[in-house]
C-alpha positions in Angstrom: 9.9 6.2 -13.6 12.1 4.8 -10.5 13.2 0.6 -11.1 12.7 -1.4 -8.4 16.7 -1.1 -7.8 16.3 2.6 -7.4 15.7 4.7 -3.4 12.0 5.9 -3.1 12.1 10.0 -2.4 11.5 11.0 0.8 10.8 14.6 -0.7 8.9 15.5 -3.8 7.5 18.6 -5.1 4.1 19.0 -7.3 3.0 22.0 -8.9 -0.6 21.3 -10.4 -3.9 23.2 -11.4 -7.4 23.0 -9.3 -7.5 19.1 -11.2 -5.1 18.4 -8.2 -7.6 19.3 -5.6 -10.2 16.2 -6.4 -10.0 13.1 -6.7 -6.2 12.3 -6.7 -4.8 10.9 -4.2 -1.1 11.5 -2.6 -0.9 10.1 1.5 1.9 11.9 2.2 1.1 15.4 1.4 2.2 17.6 4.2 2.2 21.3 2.9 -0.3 22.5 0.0 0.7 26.3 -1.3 -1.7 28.1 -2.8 -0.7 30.9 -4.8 -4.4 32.2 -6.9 -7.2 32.5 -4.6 -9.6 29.8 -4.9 -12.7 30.5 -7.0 -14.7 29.6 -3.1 -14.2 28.4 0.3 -15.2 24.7 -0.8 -12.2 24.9 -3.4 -9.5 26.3 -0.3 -11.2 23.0 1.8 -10.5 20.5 -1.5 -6.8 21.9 -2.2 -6.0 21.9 1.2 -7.2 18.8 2.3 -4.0 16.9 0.3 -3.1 17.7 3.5 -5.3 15.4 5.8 -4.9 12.6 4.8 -5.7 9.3 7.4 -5.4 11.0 10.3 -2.6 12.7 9.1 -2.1 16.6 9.7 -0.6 19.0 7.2 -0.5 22.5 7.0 -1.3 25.2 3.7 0.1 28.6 3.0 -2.4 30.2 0.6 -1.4 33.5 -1.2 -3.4 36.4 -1.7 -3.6 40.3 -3.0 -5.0 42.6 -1.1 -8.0 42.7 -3.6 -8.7 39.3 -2.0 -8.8 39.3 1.4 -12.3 38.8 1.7 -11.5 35.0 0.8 -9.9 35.5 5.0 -13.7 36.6 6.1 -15.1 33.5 4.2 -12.7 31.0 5.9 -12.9 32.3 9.1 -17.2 32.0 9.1 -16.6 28.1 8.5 -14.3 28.2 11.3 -11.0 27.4 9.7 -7.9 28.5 12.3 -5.9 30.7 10.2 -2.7 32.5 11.1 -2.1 36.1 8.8 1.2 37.7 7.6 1.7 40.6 5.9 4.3 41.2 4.0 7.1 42.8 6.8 4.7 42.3 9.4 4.7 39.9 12.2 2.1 36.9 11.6 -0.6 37.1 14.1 -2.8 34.1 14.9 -6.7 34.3 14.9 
């Protein structure tokens, strides 16, 4: 716990389970890093959305195998701009 005496961080790191992606509240979330595929696209939105917060932008890197890549096909029908990369590939935006 900081004292009143102590600097406030300008950086921080959390690490948390899907009880992270409702109902707490952080305002100055600006990257969310998904690294399990989320159970469904409503999940991705909740996780990611630490992100948006008042007006604020952020951005998400979410993690997947190849035995989930249908969780791309699901974002992309709810019109979610995504950008890919494969691992030693070039990213390509969509």
């Amino acid at each position: 716990m900081c004292s009143p005496s102590e600097p406030l961080l300008e950086q921080a790191v959390l690490f948390a389970t899907d009880i992270a992606a409702r109902g707490l509240d952080f305002p100055a979330v600006d990257w969310v890093i998904q690294v399990d595929c989320p159970e469904d696209v409503n999940t991705y939105i909740h996780r990611v959305g630490r992100t948006a917060r008042y007006n604020a932008g952020g951005r998400g890197l979410l993690m997947l195998l190849p035995s989930e890549a249908k969780m791309i096909e699901l974002l992309e029908e709810v019109r979610l701009v995504l950008a890919r990369s494969l691992a030693g590939s070039k990213a390509s935006t969509y």
